[in-house]
N, C-alpha and C positions, 0 to 999 in steps of 0.2 A: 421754475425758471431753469433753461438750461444750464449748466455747469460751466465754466469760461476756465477755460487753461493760464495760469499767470505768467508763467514762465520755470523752465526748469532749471536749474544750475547741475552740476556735475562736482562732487566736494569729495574728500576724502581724508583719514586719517595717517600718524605716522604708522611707521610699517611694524612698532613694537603694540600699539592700541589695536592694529589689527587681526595679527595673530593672537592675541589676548581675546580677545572679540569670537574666535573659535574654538580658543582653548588649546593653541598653541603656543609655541617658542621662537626666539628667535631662528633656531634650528629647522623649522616649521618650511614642507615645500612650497615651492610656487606655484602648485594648484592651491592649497589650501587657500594662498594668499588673494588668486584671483579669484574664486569662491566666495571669500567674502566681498572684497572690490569690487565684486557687485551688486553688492546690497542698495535695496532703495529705504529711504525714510520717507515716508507716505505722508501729506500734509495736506489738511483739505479745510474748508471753514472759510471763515470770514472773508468776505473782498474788502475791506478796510485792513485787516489785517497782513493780508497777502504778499502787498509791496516790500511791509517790514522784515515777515520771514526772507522772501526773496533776497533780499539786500542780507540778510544775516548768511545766507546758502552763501550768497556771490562771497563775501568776506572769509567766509570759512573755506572756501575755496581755494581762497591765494594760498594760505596756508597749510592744507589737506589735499589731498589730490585720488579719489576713485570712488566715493561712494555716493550713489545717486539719491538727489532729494528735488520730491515733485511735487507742488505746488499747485494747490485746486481752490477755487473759489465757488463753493455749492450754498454760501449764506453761513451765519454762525448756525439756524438750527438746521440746515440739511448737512454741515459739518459732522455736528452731533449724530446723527443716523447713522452715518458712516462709521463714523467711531463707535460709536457705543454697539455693532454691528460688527469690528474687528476689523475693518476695509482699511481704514488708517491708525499711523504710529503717535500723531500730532493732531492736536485738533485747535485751529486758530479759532479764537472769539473775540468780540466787542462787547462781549456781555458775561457774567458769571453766568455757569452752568443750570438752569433750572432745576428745580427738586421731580418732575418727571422727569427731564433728558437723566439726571443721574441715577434714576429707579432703575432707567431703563436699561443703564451700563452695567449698575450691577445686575440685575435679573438676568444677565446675559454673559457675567463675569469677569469683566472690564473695571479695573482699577485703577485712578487715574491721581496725576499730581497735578494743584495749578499752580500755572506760574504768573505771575503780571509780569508782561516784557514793554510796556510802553506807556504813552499816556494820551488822548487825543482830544481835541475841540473839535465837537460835530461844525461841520460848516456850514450856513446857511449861503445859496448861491444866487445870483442874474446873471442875464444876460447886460453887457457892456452896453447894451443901447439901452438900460431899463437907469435913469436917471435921477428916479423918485424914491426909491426906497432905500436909502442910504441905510438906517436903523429902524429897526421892528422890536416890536417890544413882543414878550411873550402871547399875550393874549391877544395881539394880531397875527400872531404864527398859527396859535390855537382857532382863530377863527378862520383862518384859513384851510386847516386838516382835522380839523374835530368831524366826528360824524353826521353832526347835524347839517354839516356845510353841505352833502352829496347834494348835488345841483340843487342847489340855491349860492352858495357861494361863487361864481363864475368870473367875475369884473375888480380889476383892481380898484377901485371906487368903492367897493362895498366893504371894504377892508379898513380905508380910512379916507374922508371925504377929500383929504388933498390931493390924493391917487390919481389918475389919468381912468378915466373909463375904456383900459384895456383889458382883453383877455386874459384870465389868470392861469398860464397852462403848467400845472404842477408835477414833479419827477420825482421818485424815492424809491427810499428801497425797497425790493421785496417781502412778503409775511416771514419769507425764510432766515432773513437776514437779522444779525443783532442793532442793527442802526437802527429797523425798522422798529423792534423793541426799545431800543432805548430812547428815540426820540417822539413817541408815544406817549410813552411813560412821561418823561421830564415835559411836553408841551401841551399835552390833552390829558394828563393826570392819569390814565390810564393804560398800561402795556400792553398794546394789539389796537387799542380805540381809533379807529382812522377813517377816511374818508375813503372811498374806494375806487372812487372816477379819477383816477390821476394815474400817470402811467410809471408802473410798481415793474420793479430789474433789478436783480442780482450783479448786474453788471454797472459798475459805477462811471464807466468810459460811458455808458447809453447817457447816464443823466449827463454830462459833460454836454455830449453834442445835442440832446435834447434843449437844454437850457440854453446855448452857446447860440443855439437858430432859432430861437424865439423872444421877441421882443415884451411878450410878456411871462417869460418863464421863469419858474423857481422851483428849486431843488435843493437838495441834503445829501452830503458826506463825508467823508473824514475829511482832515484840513490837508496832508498830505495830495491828495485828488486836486483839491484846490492848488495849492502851491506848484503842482504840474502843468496848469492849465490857467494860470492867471494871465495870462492874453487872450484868455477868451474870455474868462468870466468875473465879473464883481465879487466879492464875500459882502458879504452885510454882517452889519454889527448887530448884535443881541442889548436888550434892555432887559435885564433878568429883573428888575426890581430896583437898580441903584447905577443909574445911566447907562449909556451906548457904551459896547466894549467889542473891539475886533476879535476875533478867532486868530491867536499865534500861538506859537512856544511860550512865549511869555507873560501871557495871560493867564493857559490854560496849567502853568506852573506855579504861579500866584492865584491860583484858584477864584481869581474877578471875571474869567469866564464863564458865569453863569447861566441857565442851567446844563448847558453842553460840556463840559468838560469830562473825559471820562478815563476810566483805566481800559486797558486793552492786553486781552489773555492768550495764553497756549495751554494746551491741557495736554500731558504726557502721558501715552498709557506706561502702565507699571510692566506690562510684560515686553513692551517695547525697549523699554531703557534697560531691561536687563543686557540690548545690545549694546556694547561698549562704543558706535557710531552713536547710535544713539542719544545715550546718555550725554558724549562728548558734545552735541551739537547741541544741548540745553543748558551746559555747562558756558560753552561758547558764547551763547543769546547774551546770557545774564552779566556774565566778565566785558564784554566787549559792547554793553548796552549805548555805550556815548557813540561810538563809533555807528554802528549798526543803524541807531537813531536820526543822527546825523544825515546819512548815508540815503536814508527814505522818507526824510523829512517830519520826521515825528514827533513827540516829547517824551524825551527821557525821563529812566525812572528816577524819583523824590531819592536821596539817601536813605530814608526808611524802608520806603519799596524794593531797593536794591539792595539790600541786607534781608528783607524776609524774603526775596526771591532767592537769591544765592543759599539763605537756608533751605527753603524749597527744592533747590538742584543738587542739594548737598544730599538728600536721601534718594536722590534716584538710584535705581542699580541694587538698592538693597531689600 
């Protein structure tokens, strides 16, 4: 899938972090200074995670002023290629890193920190004119995208007999993507197991409007996406095992959103954060998580999360 641009921000450090950042002084000239003030922070990965960094750039913005951070949405695993390739500084995920993406970073001499910067409820979506499926329980989700379904699953009737004998036209993510891993995993038991006639995008704004113009459409992804778009589209509630529960902050922090609840990564390379923008800007993530969160509609991290992440940023740089 093509690569989708999220948006850039323009950020920068005070003018003591940036002369530091060169191995200057304050005494240090103003080329040195515009030299660095040009630095970008390269951030590529997740389109679930995207909005979050983006909103982190904008906030560290007001604050900082010169150092460019750009924002790319290739999927958590075309993320990983990139990074583990040295193409980028940051690598956004919805997923922990696999034991091949990290062979493959070091085989290549990329050392990396993670951090959890957030928390999310995958969202299950309709279309507004879809009237019947208020709550799906797992194993009408699974029967819906397991593989066996590849045409033969087609008609909302075959799902469950109260259903409307509509067409079942289904959206998600990408093979690249971590959503497309994670909600494989948690709804067909298997990571990658999926149906293949449904139409697969790295671009999360496609499943929006895909879903939003079809009256028998359904699709998955972060709840953020959702919460942008709720005049266009329904959330459906999840029956994990122990009744209907909506996808919010509030669920998926009380942990009754079941099975979709998830943590959501940044991966830092080691040689990147030895730049003091760098570093600053992971340091930022983690201090400023309520705000940040807020900001892109996410779930904040648990106070446990946000203590082993703040130790996580506490060794970058070294």
């Amino acid at each position: 899938m093509p690569t989708t641009k999220w948006k850039m921000a323009a950020i920068a450090l005070p003018a003591a972090l940036i002369l530091a950042a060169c191995g200057g002084t304050n005494e240090g000239s103003a080329d040195e200074t515009t030299e660095v003030a040009a630095t970008e922070i390269r951030i590529d990965g997740s389109s679930t995670v995207a909005p979050l960094a983006a909103a982190a750039g904008e906030l560290f913005k007001a604050e900082n002023a010169s150092v460019n951070v750009s924002v790319g949405t290739s999927g958590t695993g075309g993320g990983f290629k990139k990074f583990c390739a040295g193409e980028t500084d940051i690598s956004n995920a919805s997923r922990a890193i696999k034991d091949e993406e990290a062979a493959e970073c070091a085989a290549a001499g990329i050392e990396f920190t993670e951090i959890i910067v957030a928390n999310d409820a995958l969202t299950v979506v309709v279309s507004k004119e879809n009237d019947w499926a208020k709550c799906l329980t797992v194993d009408e989700l699974k029967k819906m995208w397991e593989p066996t379904a590849e045409g033969k699953i087609t008609s909302w009737s075959q799902i469950n007999s109260s259903f409307p004998d509509e067409d079942l036209d289904l959206y998600g993510a990408g093979t690249d993507s971590g959503t497309f891993d994670y909600f494989t995993k948690e709804i067909n038991g298997e990571e990658g197991a999926s149906r293949t006639d449904y139409n697969p995008t790295e671009d999360d704004n496609v499943t929006v409007q895909g879903v939003s113009g079809s009256k028998g459409g359904l699709g998955y992804f972060g709840l953020s996406y959702y919460e942008e778009n709720m005049d266009k589209l329904t959330a459906v509630e999840v029956d994990g095992g122990e009744g209907c529960v909506a996808p919010s902050i509030e669920s998926a922090q009380a942990g009754t959103y079941t099975p979709l609840s998830r943590p959501l990564y940044i991966y830092v390379s080691k040689t990147a954060a030895a730049k003091a923008e760098v570093a600053a800007f992971a340091k930022y993530f983690i201090d400023n998580n309520e705000a940040i969160t807020l900001k892109a509609l996410f779930v904040p991290l648990s106070a446990d999360q946000k203590t082993a992440s703040a130790a996580a940023v506490s060794t970058l740089g070294q």
